[in-house]
PyMOL CGO cylinders between C-alpha atoms (Angstrom):
from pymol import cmd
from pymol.cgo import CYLINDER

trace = [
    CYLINDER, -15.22, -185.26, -56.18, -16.45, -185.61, -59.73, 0.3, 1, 1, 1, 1, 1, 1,
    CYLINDER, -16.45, -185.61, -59.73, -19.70, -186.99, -61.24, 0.3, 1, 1, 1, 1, 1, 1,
    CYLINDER, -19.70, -186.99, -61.24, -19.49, -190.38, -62.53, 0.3, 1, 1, 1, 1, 1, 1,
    CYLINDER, -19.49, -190.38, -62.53, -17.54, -190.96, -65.82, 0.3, 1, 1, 1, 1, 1, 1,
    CYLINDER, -17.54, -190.96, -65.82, -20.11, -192.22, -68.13, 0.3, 1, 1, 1, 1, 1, 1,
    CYLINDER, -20.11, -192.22, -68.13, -23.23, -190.80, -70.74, 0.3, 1, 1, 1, 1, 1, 1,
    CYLINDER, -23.23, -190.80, -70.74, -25.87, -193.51, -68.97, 0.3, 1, 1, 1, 1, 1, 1,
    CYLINDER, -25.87, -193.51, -68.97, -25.92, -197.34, -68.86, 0.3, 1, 1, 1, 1, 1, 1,
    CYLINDER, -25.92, -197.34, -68.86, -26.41, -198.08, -72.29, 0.3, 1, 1, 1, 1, 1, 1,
    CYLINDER, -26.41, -198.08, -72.29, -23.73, -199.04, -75.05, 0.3, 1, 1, 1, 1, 1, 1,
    CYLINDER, -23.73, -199.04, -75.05, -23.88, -195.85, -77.59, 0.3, 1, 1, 1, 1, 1, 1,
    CYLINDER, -23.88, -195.85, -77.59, -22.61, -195.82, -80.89, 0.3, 1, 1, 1, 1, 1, 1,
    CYLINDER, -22.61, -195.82, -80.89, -19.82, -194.54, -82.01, 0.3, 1, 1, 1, 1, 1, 1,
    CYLINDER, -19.82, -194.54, -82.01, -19.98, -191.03, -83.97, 0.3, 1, 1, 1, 1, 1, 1,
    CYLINDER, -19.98, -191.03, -83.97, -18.38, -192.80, -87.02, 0.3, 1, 1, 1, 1, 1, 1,
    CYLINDER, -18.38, -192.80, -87.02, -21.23, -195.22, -86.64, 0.3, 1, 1, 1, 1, 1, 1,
    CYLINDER, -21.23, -195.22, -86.64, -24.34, -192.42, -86.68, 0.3, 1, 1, 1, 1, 1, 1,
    CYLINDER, -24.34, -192.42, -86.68, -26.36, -192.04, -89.82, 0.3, 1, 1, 1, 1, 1, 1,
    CYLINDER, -26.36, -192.04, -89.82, -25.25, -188.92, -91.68, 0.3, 1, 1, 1, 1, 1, 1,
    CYLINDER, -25.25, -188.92, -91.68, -28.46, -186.49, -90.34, 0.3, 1, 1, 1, 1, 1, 1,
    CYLINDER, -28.46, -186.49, -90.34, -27.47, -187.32, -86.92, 0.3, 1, 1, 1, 1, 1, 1,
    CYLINDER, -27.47, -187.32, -86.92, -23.71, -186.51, -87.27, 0.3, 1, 1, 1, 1, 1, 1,
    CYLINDER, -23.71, -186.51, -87.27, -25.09, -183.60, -88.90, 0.3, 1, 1, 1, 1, 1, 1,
    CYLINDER, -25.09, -183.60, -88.90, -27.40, -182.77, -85.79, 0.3, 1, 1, 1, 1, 1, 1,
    CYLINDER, -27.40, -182.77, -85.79, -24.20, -183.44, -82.97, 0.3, 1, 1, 1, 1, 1, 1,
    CYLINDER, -24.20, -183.44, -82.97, -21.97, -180.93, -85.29, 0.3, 1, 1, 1, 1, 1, 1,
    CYLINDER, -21.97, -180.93, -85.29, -25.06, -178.46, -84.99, 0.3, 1, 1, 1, 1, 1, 1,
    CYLINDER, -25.06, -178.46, -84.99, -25.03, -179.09, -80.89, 0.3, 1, 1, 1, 1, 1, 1,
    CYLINDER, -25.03, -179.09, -80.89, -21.61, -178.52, -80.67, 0.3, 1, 1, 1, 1, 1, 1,
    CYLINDER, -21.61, -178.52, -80.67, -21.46, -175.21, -82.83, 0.3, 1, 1, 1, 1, 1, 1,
    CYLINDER, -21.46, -175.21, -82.83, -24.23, -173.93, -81.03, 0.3, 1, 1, 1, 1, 1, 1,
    CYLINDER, -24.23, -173.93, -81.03, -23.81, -175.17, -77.41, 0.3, 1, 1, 1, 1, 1, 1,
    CYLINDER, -23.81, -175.17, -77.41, -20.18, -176.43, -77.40, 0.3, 1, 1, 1, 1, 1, 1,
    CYLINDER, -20.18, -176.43, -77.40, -21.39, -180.31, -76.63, 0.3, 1, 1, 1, 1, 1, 1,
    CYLINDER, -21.39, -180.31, -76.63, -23.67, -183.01, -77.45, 0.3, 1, 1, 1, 1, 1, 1,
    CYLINDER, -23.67, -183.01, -77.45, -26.26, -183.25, -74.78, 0.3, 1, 1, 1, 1, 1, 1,
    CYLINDER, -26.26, -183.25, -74.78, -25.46, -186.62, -73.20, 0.3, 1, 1, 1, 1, 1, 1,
    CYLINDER, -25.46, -186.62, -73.20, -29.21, -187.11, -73.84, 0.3, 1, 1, 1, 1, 1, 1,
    CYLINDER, -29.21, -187.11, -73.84, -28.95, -186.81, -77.27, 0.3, 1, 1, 1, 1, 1, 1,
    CYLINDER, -28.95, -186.81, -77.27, -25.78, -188.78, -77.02, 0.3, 1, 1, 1, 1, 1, 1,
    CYLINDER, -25.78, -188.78, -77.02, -27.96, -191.54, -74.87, 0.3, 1, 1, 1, 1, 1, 1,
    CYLINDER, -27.96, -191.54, -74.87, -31.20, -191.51, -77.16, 0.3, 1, 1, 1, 1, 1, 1,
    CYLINDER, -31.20, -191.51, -77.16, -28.85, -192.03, -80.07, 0.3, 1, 1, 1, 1, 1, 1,
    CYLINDER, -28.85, -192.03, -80.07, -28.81, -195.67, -80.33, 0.3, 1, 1, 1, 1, 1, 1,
    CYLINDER, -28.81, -195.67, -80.33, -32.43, -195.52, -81.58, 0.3, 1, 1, 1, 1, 1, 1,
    CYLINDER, -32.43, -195.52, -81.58, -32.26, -192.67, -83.87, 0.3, 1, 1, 1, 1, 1, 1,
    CYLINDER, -32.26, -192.67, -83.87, -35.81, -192.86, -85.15, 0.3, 1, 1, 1, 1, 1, 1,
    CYLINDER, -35.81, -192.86, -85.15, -36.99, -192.23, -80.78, 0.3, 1, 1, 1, 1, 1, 1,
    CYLINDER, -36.99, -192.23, -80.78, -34.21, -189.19, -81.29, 0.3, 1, 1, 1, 1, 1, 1,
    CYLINDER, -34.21, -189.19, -81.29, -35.41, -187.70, -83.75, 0.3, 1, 1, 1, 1, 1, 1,
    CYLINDER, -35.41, -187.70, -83.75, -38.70, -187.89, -82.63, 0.3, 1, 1, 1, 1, 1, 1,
    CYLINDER, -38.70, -187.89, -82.63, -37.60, -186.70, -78.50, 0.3, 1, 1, 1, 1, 1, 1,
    CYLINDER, -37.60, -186.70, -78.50, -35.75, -183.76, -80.37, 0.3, 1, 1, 1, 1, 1, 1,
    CYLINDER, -35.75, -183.76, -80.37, -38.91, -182.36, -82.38, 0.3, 1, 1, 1, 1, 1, 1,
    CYLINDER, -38.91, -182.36, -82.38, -41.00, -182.72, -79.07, 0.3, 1, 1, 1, 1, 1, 1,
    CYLINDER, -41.00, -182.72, -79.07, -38.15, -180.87, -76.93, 0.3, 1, 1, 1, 1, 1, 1,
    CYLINDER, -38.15, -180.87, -76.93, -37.87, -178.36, -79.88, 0.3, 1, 1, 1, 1, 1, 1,
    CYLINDER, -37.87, -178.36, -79.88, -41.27, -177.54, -80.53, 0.3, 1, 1, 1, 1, 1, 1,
    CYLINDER, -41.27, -177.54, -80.53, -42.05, -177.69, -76.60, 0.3, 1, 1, 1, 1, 1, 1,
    CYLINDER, -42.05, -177.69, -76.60, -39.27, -175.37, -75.24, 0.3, 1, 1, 1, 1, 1, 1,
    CYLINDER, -39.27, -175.37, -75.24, -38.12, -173.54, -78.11, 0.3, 1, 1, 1, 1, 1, 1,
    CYLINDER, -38.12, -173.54, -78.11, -40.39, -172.57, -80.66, 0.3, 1, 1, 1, 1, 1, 1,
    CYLINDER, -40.39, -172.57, -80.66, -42.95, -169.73, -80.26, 0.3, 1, 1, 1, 1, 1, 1,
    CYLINDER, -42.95, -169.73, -80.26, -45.41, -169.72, -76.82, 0.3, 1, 1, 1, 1, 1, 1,
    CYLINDER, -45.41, -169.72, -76.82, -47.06, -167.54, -74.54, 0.3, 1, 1, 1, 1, 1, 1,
    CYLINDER, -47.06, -167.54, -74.54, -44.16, -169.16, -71.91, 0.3, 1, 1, 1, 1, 1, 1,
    CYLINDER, -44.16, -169.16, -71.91, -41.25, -167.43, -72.49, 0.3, 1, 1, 1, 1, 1, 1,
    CYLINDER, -41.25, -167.43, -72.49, -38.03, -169.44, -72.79, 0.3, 1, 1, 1, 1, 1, 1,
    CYLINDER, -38.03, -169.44, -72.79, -37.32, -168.91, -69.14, 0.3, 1, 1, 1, 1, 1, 1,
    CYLINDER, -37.32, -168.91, -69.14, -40.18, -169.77, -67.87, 0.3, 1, 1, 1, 1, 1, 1,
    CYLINDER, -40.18, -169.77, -67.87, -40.49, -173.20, -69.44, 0.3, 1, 1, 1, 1, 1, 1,
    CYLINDER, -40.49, -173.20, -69.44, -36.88, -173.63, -68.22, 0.3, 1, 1, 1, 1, 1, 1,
    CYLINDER, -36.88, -173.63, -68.22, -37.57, -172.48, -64.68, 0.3, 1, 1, 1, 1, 1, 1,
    CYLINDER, -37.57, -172.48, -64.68, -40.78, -175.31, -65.02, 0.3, 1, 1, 1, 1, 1, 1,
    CYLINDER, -40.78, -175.31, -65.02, -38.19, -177.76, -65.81, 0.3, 1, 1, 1, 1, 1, 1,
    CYLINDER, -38.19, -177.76, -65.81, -36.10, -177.17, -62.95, 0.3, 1, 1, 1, 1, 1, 1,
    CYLINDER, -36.10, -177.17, -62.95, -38.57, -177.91, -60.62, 0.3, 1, 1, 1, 1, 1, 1,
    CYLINDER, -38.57, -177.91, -60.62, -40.19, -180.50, -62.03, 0.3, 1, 1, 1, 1, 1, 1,
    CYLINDER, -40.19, -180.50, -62.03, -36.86, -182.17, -61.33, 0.3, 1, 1, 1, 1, 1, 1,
    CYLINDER, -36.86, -182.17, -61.33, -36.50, -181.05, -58.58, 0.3, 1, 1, 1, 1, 1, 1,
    CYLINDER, -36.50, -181.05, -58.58, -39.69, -183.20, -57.46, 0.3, 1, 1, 1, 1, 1, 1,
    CYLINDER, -39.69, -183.20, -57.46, -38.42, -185.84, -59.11, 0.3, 1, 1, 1, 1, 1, 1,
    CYLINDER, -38.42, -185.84, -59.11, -34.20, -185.66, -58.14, 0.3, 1, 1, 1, 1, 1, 1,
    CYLINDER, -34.20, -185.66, -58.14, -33.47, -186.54, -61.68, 0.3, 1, 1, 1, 1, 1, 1,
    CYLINDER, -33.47, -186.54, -61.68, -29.79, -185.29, -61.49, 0.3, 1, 1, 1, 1, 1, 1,
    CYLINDER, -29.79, -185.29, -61.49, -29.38, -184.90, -65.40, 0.3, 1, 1, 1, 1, 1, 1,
    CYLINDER, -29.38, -184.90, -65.40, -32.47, -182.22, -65.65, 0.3, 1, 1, 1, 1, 1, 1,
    CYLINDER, -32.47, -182.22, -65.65, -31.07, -180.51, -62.85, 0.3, 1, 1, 1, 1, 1, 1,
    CYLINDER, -31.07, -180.51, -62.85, -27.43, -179.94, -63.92, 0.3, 1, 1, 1, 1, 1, 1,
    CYLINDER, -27.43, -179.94, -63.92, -28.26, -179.35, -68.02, 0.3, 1, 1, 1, 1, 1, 1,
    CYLINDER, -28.26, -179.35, -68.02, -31.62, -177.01, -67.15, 0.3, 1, 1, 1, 1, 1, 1,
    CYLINDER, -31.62, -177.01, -67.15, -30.30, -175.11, -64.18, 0.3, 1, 1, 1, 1, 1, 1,
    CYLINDER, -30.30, -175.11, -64.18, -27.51, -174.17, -66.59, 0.3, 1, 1, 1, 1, 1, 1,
    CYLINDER, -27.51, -174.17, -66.59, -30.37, -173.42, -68.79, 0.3, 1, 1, 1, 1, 1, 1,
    CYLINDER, -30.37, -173.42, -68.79, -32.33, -170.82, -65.96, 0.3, 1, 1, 1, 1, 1, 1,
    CYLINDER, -32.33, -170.82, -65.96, -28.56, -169.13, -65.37, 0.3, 1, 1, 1, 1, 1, 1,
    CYLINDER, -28.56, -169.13, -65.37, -27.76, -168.36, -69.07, 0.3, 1, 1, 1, 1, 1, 1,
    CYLINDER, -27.76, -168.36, -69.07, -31.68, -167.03, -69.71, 0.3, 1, 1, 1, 1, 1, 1,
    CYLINDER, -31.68, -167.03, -69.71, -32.18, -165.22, -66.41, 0.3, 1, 1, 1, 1, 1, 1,
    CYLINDER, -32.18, -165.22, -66.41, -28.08, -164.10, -66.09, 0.3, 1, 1, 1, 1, 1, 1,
    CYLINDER, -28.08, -164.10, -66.09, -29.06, -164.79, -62.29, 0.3, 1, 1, 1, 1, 1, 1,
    CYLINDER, -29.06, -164.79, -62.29, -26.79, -167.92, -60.96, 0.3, 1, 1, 1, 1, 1, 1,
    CYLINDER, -26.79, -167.92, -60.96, -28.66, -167.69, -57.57, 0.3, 1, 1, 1, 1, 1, 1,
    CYLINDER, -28.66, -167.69, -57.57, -32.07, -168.09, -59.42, 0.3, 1, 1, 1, 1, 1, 1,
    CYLINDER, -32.07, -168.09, -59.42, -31.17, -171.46, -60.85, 0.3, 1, 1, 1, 1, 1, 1,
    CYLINDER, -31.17, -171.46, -60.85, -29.77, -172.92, -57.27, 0.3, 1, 1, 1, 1, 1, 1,
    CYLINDER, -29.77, -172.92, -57.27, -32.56, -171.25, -55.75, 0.3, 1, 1, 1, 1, 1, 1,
    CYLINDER, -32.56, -171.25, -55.75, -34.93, -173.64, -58.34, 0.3, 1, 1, 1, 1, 1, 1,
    CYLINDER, -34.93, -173.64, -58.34, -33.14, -176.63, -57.68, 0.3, 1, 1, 1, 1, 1, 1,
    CYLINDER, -33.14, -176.63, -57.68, -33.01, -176.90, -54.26, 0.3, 1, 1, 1, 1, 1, 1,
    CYLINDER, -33.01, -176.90, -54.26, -36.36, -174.82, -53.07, 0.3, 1, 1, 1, 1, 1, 1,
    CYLINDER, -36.36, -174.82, -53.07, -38.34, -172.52, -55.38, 0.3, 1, 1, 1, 1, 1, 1,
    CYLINDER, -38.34, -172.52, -55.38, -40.62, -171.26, -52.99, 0.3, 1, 1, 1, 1, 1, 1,
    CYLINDER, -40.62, -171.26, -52.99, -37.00, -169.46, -51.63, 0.3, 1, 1, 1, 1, 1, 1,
    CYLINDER, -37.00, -169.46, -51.63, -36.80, -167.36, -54.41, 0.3, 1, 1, 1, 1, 1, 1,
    CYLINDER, -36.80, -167.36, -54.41, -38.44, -163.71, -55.66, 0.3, 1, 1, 1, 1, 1, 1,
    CYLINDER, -38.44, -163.71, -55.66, -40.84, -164.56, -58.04, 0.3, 1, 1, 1, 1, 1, 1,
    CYLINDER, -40.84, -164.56, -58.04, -43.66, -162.56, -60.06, 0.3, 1, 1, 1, 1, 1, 1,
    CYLINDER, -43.66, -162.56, -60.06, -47.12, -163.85, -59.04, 0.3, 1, 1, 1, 1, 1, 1,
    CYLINDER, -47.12, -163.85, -59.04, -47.12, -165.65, -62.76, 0.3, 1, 1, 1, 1, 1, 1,
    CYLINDER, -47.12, -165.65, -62.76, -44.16, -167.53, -62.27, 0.3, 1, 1, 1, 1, 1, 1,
    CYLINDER, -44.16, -167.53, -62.27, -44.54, -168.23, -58.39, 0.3, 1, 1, 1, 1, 1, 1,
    CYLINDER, -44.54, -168.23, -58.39, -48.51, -169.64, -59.92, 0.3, 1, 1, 1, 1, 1, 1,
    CYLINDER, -48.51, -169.64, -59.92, -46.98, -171.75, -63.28, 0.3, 1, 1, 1, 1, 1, 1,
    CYLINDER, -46.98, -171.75, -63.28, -44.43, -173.31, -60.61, 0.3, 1, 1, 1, 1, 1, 1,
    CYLINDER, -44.43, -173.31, -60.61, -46.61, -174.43, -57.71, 0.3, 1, 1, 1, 1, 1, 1,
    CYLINDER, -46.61, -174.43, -57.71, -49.04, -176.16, -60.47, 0.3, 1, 1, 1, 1, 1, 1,
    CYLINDER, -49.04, -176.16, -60.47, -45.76, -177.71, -61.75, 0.3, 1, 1, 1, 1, 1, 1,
    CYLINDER, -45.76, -177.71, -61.75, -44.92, -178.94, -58.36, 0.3, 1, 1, 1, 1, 1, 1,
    CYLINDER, -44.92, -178.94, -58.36, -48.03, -180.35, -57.64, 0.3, 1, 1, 1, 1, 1, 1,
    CYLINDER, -48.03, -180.35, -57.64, -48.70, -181.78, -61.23, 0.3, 1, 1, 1, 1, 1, 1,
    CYLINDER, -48.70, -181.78, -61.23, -45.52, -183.86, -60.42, 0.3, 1, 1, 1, 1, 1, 1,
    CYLINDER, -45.52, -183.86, -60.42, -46.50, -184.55, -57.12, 0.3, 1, 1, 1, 1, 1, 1,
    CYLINDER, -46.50, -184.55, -57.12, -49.95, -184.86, -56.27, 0.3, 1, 1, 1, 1, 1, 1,
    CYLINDER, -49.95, -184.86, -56.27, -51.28, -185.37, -59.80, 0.3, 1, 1, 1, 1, 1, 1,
    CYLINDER, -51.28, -185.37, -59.80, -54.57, -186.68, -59.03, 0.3, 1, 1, 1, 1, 1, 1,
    CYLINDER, -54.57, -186.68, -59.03, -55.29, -183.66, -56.55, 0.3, 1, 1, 1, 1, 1, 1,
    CYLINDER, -55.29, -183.66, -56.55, -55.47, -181.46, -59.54, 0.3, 1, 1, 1, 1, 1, 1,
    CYLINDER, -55.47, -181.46, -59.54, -58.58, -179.46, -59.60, 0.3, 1, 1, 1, 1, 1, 1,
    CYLINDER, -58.58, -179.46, -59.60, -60.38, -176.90, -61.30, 0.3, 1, 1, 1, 1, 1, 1,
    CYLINDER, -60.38, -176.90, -61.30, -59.56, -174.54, -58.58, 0.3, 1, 1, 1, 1, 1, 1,
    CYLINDER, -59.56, -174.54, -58.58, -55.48, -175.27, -59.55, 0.3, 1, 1, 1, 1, 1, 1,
    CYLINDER, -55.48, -175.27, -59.55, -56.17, -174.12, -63.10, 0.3, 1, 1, 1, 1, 1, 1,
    CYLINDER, -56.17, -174.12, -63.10, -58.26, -170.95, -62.01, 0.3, 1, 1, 1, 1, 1, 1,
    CYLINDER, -58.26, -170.95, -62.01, -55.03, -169.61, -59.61, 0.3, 1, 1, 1, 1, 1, 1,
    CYLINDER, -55.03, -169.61, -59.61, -53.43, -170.32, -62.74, 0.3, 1, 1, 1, 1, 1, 1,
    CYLINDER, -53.43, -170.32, -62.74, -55.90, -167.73, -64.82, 0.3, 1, 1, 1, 1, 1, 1,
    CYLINDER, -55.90, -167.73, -64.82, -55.82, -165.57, -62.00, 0.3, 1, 1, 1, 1, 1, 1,
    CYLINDER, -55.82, -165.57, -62.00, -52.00, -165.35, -62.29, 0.3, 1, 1, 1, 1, 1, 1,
    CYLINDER, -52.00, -165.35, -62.29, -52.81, -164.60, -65.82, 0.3, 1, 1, 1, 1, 1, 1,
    CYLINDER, -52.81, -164.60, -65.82, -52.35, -167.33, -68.32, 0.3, 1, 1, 1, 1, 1, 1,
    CYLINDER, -52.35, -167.33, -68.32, -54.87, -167.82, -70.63, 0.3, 1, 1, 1, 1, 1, 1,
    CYLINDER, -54.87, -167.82, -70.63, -55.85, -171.08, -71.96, 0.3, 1, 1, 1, 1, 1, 1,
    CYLINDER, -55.85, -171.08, -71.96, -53.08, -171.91, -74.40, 0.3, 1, 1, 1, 1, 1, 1,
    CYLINDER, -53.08, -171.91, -74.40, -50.73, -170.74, -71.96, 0.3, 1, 1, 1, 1, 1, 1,
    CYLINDER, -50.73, -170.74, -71.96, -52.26, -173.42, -69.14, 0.3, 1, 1, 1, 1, 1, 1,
    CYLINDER, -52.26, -173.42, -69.14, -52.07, -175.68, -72.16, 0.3, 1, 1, 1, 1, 1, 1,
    CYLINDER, -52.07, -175.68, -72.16, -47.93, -175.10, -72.96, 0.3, 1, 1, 1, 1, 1, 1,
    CYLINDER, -47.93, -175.10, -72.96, -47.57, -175.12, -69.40, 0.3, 1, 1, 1, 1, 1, 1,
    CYLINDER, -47.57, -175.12, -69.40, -49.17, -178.72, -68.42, 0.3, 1, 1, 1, 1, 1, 1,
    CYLINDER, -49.17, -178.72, -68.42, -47.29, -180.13, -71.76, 0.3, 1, 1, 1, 1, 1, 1,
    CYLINDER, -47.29, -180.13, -71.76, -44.34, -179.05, -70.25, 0.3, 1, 1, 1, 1, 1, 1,
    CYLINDER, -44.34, -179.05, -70.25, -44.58, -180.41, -66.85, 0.3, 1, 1, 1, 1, 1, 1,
    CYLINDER, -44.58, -180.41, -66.85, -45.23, -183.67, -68.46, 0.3, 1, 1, 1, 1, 1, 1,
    CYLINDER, -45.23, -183.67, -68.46, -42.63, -183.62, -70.91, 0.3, 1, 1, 1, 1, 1, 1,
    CYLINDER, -42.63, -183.62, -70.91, -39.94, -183.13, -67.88, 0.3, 1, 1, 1, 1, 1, 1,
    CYLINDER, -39.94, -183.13, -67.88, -41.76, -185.93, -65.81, 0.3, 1, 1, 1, 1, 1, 1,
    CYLINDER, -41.76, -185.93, -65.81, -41.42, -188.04, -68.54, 0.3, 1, 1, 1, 1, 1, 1,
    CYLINDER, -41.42, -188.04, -68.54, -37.66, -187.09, -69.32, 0.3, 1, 1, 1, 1, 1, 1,
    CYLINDER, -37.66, -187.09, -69.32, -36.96, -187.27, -65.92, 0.3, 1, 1, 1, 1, 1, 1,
    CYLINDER, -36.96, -187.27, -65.92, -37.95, -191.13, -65.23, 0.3, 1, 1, 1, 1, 1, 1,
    CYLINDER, -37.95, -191.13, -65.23, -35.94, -191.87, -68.39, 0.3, 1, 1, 1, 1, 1, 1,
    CYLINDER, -35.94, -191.87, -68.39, -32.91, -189.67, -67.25, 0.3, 1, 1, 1, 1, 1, 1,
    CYLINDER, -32.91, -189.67, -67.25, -32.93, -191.47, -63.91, 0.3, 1, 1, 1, 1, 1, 1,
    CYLINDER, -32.93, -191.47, -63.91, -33.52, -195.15, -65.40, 0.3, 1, 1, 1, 1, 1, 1,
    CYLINDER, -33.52, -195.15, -65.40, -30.51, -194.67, -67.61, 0.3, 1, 1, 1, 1, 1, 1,
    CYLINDER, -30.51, -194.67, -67.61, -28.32, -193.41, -65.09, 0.3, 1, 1, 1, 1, 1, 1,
    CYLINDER, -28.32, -193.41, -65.09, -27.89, -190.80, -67.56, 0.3, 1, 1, 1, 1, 1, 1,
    CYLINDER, -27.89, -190.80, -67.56, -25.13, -188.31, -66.06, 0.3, 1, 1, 1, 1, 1, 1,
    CYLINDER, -25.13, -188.31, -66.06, -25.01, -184.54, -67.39, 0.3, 1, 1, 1, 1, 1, 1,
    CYLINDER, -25.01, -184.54, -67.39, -22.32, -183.22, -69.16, 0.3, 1, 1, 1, 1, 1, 1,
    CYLINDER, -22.32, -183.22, -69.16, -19.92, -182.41, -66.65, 0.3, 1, 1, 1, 1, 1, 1,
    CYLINDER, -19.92, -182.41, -66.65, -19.38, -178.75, -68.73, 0.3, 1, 1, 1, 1, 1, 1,
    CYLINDER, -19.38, -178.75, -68.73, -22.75, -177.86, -67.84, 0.3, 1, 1, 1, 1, 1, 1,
    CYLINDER, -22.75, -177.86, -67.84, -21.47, -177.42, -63.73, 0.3, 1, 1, 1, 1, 1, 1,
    CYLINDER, -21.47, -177.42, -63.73, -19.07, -174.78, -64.82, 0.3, 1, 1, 1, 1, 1, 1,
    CYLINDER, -19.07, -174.78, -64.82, -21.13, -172.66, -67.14, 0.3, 1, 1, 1, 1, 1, 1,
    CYLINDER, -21.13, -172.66, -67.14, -23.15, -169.24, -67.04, 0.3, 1, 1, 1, 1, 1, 1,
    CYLINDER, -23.15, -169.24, -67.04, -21.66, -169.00, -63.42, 0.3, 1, 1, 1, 1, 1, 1,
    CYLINDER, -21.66, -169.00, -63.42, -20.80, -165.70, -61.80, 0.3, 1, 1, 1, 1, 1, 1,
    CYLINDER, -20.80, -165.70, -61.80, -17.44, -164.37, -62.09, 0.3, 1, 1, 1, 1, 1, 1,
    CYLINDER, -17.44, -164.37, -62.09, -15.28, -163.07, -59.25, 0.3, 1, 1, 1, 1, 1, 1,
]
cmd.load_cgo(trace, "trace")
C-alpha cells in the first residue's frame, strides 16, 4: 500500500508561479538529487522562510564540521525516530544508506539505534541526541562529559546539539504539515539482489 498522495496540507504554488532564484534552486535539486525535496516543495509558498530553512540546513549538514556528513545524518535519523516524524525518516534514512553504503544501518537507525554496531563516538553523539529530544531538561554536565570522553571537543558538542535541534524543530513542522516524503526516496541506495 502506498504513502499518501500529497507534498503536506498546504496549497503550494505552482513551478510557473516561483520567483526565478527558486526555479533556479528546484532545477539545482533535481540535477543533483533527481527531485525537489517535498520540503522544499512545502516551505515554498513563503520563499523568504525557504531560503532562510535552506541556508540553516546547508550550513548545518553540509558545509565543513568536525561531524562528518554521516554522522549528522545518522543524528537526524534518530532524532526522528524520537519524534515519528515520517518525512525525516524516509528522506534521511535514504540519506545514512547512500553515505554509509550500509542499507541495514539506516533501518537499524530508524527503528532502534542501540541495535546497531557503532564506534564509541557515534554510539555517545546518538544517546545525547536521544535524550536531547527526549528528556531535554535531564541534560547535565555529566551528558556533555561522556560526550568529551567519546571524543568530541567543544565545537564538535556545539555542531552536534545544533543539529539535534534543527531536526526537532523540522520534525514538529514535518509532522504539522502532514508533509509526506518523496515516495523515490523508499526505493533508493537499497541493496541489490
Amino acid at each position: 500500500m502506498p504513502q499518501p498522495d500529497h507534498i503536506s496540507i498546504y496549497a503550494l504554488p505552482e513551478f510557473a508561479e516561483l520567483d526565478e532564484d527558486t526555479q533556479r534552486y528546484f532545477e539545482i535539486c533535481v540535477e543533483k538529487l533527481g527531485l525537489v525535496p517535498n520540503v522544499l516543495r512545502t516551505f515554498s509558498r513563503n520563499t523568504e522562510k525557504l531560503r532562510a530553512f535552506t541556508q540553516y540546513y546547508n550550513t548545518l549538514m553540509l558545509a565543513p564540521s568536525g561531524l562528518s556528513k554521516l554522522e549528522r545524518e545518522m543524528v537526524a535519523v534518530v532524532v526522528s525516530s524520537a519524534n515519528r516524524c515520517f518525512y525525516c525518516l524516509v528522506a534521511h534514512g535514504q540519506a545514512v544508506r547512500r553515505l554509509s553504503g550500509d542499507p541495514q544501518l539506516g533501518e537499524m537507525l530508524v527503528m532502534n539505534y542501540r541495535v546497531a554496531e557503532l564506534s564509541p563516538r557515534q554510539r555517545a553523539m546518538l544517546d545525547f541526541a536521544w535524550k536531547l529530544t527526549t528528556a531535554p531538561a535531564e541534560i547535565v554536565e555529566a551528558d556533555r562529559e561522556a560526550l568529551r570522553a567519546a571524543g568530541l571537543d567543544e565545537g564538535e558538542i556545539f555542531d552536534l546539539a545544533d543539529v539535534i535541534g534543527f531536526f526537532n524543530m523540522s520534525n514538529r513542522f514535518a509532522i504539522a504539515s502532514d508533509m509526506m516524503p518523496n515516495p523515490e526516496y523508499h526505493a533508493m541506495d537499497r541493496a541489490e539482489d
